[in-house]
BAKOL-580249 format. One line per 10 residues: for each residue x, y, z of N, C-alpha, C. Coordinates in steps of 0.2 Angstrom, whole numbers, plus 2048, in hexadecimal, padded with zeros to 3 digits. Layout:
# BAKOL-580249
X,Y,Z,X,Y,Z,X,Y,Z ~ ...
***
This chain:
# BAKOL-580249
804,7FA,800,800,800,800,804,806,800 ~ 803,80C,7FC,806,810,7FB,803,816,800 ~ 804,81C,7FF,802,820,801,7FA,825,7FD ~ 7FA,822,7F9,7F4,824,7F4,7EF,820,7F3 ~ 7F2,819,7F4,7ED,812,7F5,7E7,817,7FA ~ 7E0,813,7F6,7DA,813,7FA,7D8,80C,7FD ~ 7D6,80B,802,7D4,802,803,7CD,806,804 ~ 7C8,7FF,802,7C0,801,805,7BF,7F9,808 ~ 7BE,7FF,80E,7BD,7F7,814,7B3,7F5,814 ~ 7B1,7F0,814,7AC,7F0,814,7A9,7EA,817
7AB,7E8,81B,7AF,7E2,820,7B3,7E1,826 ~ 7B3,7DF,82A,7B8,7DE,830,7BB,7D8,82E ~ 7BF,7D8,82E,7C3,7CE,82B,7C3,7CC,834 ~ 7C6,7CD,839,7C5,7CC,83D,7C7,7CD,844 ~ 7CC,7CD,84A,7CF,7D0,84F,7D4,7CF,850 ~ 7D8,7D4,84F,7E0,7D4,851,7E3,7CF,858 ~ 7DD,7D0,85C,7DD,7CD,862,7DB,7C3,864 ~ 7D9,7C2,85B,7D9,7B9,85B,7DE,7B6,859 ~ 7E0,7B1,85A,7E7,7AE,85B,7E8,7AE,850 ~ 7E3,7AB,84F,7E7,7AA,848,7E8,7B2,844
7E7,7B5,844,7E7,7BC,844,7EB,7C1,847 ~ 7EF,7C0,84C,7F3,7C0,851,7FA,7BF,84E ~ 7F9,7B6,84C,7FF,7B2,847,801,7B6,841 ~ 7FB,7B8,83D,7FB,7BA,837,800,7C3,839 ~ 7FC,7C5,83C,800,7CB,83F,806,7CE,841 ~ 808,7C8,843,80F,7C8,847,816,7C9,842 ~ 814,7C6,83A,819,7C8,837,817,7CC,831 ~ 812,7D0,832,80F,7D5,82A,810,7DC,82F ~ 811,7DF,827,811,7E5,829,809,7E9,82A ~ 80A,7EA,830,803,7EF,833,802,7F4,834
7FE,7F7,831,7FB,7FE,82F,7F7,7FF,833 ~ 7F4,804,837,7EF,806,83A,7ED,80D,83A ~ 7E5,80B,83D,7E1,810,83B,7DE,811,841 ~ 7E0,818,843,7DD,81A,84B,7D7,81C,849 ~ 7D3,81B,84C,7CC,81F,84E,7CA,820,855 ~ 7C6,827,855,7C4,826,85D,7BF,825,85D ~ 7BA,827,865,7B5,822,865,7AF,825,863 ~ 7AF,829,85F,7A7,82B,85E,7A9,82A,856 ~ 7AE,829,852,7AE,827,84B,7AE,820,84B ~ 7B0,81C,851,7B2,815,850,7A7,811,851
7A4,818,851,79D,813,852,798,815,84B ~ 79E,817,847,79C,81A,83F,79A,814,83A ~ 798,812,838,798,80D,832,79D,80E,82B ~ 79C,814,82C,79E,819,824,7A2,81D,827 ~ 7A9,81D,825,7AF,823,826,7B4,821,821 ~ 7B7,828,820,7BF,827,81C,7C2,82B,81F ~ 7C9,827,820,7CE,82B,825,7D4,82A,820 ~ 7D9,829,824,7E1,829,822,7E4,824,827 ~ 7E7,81E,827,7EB,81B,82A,7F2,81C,82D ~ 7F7,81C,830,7FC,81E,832,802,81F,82E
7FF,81A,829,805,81A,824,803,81D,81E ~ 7FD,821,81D,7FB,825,81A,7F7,821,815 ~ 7F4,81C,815,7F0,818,811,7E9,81C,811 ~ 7E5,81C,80B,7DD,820,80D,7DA,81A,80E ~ 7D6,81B,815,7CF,814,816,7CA,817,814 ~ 7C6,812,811,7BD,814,80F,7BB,811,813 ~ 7B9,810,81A,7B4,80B,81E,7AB,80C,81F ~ 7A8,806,81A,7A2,805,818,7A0,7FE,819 ~ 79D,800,822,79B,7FA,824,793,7F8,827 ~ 791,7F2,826,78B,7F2,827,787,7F8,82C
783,7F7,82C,77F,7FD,830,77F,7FA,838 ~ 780,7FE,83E,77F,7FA,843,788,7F8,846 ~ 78C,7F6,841,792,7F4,842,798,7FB,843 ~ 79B,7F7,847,79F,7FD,84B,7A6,7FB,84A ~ 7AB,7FE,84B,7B2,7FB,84C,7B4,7FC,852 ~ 7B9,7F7,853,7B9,7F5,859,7C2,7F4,85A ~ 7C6,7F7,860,7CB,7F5,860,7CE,7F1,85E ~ 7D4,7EE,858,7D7,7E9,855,7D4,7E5,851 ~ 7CF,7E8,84E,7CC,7E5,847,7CF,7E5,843 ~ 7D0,7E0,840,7D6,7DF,837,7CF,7E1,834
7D3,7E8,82F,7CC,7EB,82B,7D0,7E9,823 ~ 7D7,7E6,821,7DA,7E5,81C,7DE,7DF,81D ~ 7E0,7DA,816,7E4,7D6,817,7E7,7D4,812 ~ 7EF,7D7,80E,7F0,7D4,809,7F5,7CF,80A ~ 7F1,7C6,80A,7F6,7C3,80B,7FD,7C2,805 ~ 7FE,7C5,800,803,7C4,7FE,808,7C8,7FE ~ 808,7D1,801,80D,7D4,803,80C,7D3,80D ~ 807,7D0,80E,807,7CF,814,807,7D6,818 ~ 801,7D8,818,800,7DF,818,7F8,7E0,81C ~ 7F9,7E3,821,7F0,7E3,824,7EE,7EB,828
7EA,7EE,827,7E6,7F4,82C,7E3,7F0,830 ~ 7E3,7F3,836,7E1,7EF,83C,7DF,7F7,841 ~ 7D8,7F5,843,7D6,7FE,846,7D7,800,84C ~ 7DB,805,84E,7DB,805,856,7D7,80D,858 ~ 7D2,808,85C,7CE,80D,85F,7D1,811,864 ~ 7CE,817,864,7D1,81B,869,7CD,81E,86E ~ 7CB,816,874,7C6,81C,878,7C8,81F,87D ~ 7C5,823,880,7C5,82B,884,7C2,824,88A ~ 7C9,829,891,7C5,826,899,7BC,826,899 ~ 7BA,825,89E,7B4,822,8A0,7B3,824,8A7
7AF,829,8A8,7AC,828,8AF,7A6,823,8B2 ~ 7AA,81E,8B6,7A8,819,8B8,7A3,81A,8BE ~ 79C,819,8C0,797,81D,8C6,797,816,8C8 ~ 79A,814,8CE,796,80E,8D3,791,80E,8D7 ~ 78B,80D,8D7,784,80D,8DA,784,808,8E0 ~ 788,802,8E0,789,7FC,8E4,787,7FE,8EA ~ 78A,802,8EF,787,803,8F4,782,806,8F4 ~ 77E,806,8F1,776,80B,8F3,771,803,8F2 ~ 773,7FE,8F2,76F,7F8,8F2,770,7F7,8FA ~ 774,7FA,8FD,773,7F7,905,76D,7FC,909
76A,801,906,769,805,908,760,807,907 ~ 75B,808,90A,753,807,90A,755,80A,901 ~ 74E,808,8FE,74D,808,8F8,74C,810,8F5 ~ 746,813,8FD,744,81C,8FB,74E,821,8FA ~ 752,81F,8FF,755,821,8FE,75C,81E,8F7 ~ 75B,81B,8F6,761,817,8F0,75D,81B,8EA ~ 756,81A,8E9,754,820,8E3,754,825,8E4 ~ 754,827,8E9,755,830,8EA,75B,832,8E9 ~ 762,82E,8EA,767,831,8E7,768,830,8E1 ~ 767,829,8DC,768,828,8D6,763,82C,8D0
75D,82F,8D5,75B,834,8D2,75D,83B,8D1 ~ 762,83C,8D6,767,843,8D8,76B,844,8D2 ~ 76E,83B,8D2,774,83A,8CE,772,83B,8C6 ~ 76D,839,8C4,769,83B,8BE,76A,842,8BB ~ 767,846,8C2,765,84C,8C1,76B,851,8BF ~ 771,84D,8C2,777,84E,8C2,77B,84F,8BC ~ 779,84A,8B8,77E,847,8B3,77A,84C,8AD ~ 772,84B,8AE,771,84D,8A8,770,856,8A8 ~ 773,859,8AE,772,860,8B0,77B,862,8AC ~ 77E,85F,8AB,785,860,8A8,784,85B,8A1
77E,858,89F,77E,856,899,781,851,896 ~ 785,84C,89B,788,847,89A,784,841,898 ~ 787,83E,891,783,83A,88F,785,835,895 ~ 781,82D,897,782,82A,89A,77F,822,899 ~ 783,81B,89B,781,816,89C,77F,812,8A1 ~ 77C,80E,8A2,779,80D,8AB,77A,806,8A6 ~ 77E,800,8AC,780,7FB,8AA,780,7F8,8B1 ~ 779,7F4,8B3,778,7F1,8BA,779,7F5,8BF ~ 77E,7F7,8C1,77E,7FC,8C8,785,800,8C7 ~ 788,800,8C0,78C,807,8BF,789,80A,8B9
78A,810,8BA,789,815,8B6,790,819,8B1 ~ 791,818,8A9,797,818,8A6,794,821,8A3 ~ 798,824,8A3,799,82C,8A1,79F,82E,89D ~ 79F,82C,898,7A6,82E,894,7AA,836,896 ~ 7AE,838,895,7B2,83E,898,7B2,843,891 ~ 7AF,848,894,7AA,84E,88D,7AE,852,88F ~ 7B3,855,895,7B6,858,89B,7BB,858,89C ~ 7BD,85B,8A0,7C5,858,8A2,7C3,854,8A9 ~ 7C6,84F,8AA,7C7,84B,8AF,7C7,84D,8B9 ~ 7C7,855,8B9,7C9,857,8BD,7C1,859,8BD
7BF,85C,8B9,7B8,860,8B9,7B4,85B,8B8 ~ 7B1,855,8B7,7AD,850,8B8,7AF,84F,8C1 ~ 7B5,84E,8C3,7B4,84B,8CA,7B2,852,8CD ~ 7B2,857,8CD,7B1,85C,8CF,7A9,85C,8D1 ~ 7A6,85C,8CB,79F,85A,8CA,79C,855,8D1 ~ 7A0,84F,8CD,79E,84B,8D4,79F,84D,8DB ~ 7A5,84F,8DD,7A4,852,8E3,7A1,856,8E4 ~ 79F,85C,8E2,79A,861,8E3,793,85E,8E6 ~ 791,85A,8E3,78A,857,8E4,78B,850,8EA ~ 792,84F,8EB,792,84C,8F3,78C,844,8F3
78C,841,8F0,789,83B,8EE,78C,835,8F5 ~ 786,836,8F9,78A,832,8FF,78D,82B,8FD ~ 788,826,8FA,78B,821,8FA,78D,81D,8F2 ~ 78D,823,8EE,790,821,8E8,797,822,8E5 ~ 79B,81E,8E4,7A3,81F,8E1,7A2,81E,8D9 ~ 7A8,824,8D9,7AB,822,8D1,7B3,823,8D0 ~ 7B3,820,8CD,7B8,81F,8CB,7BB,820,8C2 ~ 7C1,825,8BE,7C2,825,8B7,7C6,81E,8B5 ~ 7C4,81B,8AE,7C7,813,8AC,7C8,815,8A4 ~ 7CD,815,8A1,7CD,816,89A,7C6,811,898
7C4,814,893,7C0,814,88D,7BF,80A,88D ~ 7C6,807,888,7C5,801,887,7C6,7FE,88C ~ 7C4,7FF,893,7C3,7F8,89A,7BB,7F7,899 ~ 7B7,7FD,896,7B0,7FE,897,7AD,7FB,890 ~ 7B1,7FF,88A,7AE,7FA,885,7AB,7F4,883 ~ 7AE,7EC,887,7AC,7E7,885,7A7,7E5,887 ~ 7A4,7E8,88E,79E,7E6,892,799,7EB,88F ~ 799,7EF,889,794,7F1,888,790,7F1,882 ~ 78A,7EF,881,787,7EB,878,789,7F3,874 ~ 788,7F0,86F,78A,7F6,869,788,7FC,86B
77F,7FC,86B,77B,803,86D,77E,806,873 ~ 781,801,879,784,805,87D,78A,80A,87D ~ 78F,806,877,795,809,876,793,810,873 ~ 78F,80F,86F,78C,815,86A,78A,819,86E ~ 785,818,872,784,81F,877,78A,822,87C ~ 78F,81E,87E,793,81F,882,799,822,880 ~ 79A,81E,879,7A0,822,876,79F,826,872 ~ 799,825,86D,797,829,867,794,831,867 ~ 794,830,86E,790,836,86E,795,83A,873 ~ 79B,837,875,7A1,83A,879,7A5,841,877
7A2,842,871,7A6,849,86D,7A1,850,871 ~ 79C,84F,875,798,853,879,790,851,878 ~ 78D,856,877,785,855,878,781,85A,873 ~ 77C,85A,871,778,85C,86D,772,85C,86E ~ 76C,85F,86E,765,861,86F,75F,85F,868 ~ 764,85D,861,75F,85C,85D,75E,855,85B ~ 761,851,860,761,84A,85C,765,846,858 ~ 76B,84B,856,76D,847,852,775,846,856 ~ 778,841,851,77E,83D,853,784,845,852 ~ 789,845,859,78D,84B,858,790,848,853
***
């Protein structure tokens, strides 16, 4: 691949991360193609790869890229794009303790918490008894937030992006990540 070469990916061949792909891997020249996390929930993008290769990615609808996907593979120059996501920390909310706690008061804070998140506009996931908030902010001003509002029996904690990715179905990733670039009032995708 040259620097002028266009590849059109239309397809995921498969994950950097499976052994025979891995194998194949190990001795071809790899190419990669950053993406962050609210392009990475696109179906439809053209970027530039590292080495300056142009991608056309036009993938089913619904389908997302996902860290270490082989999006190319020429086995006779032994040659493959492989896509590395780029996601942003995660504001992780632990709810855990408020199950030990009478029922009027555990919803009366997680209704605070609500009130909280969506009065700064942060998109959010509620996954069992943590709540995921991708980082719209600087790190410093998200925990500020939290402190401010003094949440007796809720912890959070910041976790890069990809520890949160794999527990979440595609729609979650999308909310979580795709809408990470900020917030908007008419509906549509930032």
């Amino acid at each position: 691949m040259t620097v002028r070469d266009l590849v059109r990916v239309t397809a995921v061949l498969g994950s950097s991360a499976d052994d025979d792909w891995a194998g194949r891997l190990a001795g071809a020249r790899v190419d990669v193609l950053h993406v962050g996390q609210a392009e990475a929930q696109k179906s439809r993008l053209r970027t530039i790869t590292t080495y300056g290769t142009e991608v056309a990615v036009s993938l089913d609808r619904g389908t997302q890229l996902r860290d270490g996907d082989v999006l190319y593979w020429d086995d006779d120059r032994r040659a493959a794009i492989v896509a590395r996501v780029d996601l942003g920390d995660v504001l992780v909310i632990d709810l855990t303790a408020l199950t030990t706690r009478p029922v009027t008061e555990a919803m009366s804070e997680c209704v605070e918490l609500g009130h909280a998140l969506g009065n700064q506009h942060w998109a959010a996931v509620v996954k069992g008894l943590r709540v995921f908030v991708p980082l719209t902010i600087a790190r410093a001003v998200m925990a500020a937030v939290m402190k401010t509002h003094a949440f007796e029996r809720v912890t959070y904690t910041f976790v890069p992006g990809a520890e949160v990715a794999g527990y979440l179905t595609p729609n979650e990733a999308r909310r979580l990540f795709g809408t990470a670039t900020g917030h908007n009032h008419n509906g549509e995708a930032p």
